[in-house]
C-alpha atoms as a printed R data frame, in Angstrom:
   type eleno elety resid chain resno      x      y       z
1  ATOM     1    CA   UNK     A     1  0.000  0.000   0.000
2  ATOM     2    CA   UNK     A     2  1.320  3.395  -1.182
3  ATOM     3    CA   UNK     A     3  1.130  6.347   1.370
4  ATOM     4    CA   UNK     A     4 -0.358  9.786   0.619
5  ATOM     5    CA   UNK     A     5  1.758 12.670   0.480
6  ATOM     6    CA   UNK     A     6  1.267 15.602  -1.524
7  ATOM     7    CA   UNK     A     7  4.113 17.656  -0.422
8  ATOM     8    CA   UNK     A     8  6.398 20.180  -2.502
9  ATOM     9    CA   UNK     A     9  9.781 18.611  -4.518
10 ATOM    10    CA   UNK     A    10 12.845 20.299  -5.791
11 ATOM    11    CA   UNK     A    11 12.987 18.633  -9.293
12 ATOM    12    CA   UNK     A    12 16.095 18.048 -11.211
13 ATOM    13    CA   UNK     A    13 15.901 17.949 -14.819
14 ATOM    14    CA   UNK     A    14 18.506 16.972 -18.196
15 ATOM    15    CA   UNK     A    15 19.589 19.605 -21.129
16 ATOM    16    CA   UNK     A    16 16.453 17.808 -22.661
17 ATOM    17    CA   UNK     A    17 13.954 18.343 -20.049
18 ATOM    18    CA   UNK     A    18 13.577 14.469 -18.497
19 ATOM    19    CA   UNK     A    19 13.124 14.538 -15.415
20 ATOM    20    CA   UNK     A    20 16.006 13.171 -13.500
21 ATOM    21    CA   UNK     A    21 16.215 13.456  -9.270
22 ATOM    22    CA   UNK     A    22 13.973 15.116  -6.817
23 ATOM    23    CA   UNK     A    23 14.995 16.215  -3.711
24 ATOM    24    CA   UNK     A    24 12.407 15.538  -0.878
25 ATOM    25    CA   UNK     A    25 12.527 15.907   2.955
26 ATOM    26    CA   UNK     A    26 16.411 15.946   2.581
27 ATOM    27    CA   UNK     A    27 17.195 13.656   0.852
28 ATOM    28    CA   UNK     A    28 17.738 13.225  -3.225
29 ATOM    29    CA   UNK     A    29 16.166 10.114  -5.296
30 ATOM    30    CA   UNK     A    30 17.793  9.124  -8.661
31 ATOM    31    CA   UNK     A    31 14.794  8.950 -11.289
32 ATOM    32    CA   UNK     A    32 15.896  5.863 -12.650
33 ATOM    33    CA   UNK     A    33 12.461  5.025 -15.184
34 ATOM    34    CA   UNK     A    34  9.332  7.174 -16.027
35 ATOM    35    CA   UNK     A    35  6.545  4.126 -15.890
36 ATOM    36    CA   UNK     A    36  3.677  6.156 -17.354
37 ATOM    37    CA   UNK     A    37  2.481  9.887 -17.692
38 ATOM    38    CA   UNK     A    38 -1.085 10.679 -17.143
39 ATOM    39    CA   UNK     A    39 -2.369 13.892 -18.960
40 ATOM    40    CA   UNK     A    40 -0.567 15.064 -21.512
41 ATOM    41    CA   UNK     A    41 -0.676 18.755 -20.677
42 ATOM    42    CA   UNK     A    42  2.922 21.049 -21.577
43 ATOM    43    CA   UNK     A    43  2.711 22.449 -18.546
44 ATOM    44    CA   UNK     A    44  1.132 19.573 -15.952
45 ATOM    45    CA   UNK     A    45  0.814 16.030 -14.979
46 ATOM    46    CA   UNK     A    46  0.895 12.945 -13.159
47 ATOM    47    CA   UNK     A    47  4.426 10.995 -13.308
48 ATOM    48    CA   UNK     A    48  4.864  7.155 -12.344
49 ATOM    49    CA   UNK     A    49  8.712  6.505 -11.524
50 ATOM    50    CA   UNK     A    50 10.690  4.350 -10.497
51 ATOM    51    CA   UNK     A    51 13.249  5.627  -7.623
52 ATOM    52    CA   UNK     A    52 16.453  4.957  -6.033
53 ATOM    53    CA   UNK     A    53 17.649  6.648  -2.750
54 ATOM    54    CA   UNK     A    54 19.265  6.014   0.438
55 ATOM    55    CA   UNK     A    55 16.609  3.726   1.211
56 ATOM    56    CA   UNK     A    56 16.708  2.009  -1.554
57 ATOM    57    CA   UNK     A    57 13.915  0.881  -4.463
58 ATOM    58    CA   UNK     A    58 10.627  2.353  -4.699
59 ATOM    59    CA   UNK     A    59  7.893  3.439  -6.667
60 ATOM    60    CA   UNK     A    60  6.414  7.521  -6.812
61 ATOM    61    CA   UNK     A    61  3.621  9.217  -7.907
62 ATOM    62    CA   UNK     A    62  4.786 12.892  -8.506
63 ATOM    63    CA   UNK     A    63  2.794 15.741 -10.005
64 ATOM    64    CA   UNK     A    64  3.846 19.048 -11.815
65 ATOM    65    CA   UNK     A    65  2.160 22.303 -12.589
66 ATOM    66    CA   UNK     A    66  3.944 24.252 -14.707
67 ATOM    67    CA   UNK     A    67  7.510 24.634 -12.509
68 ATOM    68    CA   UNK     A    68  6.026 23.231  -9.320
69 ATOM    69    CA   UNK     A    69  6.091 19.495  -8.202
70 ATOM    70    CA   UNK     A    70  4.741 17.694  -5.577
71 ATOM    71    CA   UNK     A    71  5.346 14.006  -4.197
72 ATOM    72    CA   UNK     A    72  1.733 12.521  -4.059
73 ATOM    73    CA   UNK     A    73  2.454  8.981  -3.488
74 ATOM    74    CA   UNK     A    74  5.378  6.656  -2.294
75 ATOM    75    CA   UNK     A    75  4.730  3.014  -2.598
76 ATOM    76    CA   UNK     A    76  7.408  0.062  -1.376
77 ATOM    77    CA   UNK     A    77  8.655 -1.572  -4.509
C-alpha cells in the first residue's frame, strides 16, 4: 500500500527536459524510469517513476504544474 503525500519537490531535470532526481525531505532520489504519464498537458501532470535513494527501491507518484512538483504517493517496490 502506497502512502499519501502531496508535499512540494525540488525537481532536477537533463539539457532535454527528463526529469532526472527530486529532492524531498532531505534527501535526493535518482529517477531511474518514467513508468507512465497521465495527462498530456505542456505544462502539468501525473508521473509514475521508479526511484532509487538512500533507502533504496521504490515506486512515486509525482505531479507538476507548470515549474512546481509535488510528491503525491510513495509506494514500497
Amino acid at each position: 500500500m502506497g502512502h499519501l503525500l502531496n508535499e512540494p519537490v525540488h525537481a532536477e531535470h537533463d539539457l532535454a527536459g527528463r526529469l532526472t532526481a527530486y529532492n524531498w525531505r532531505g534527501s535526493r532520489y535518482a529517477v531511474d524510469e518514467v513508468l507512465k504519464t497521465y495527462g498530456s498537458s505542456p505544462h502539468g501532470g501525473l508521473y509514475r517513476v521508479r526511484i532509487t535513494g538512500a533507502d533504496g527501491v521504490g515506486i512515486a507518484e509525482l505531479s507538476r504544474d507548470d515549474d512546481r512538483w509535488r510528491l503525491r504517493h510513495l509506494f514500497s517496490a
